[in-house]
C-alpha positions, -999 to 999 in steps of 0.1 A, spaced: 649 389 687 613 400 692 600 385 723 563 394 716 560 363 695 567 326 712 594 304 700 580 281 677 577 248 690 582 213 671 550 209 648 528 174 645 501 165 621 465 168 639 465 133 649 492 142 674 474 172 682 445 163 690 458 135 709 478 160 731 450 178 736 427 147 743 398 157 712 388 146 683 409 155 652 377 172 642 375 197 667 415 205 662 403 214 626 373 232 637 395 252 661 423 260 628 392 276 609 380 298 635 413 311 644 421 295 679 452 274 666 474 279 631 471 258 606 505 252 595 521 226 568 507 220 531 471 220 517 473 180 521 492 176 554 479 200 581 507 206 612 502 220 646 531 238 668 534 219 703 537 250 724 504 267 709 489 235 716 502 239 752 492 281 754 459 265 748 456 245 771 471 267 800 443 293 787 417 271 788 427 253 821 430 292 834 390 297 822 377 264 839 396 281 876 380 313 870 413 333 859 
């Protein structure tokens, strides 16, 4: 098993992810274009894994404390 890569996590639709996150679905799409999260799913159903979601958050929460 390569451990350089995280276990993929349970995938939601961005209305769950951006709830999680507490944003507007917008900027969950915004972020999928510019790289910060994968876009996964079909052309008409976009899906988000829960533990990149989470990796976000602990990354950004690091920023705010000056990590």
């Amino acid at each position: 098993m390569n451990s350089t890569h995280p276990t993929p996590g349970k995938r939601v639709p961005t209305s769950l992810a951006a709830l999680a996150l507490d944003v507007r679905e917008g900027t969950i799409r915004q972020w999928a274009r510019r790289g910060k999260l994968t876009r996964y799913g079909t052309p008409r159903q976009a899906l988000y894994d829960l533990n990149e979601l989470a990796a976000l958050v602990a990354g950004e929460t690091a920023e705010a404390n000056g990590a």
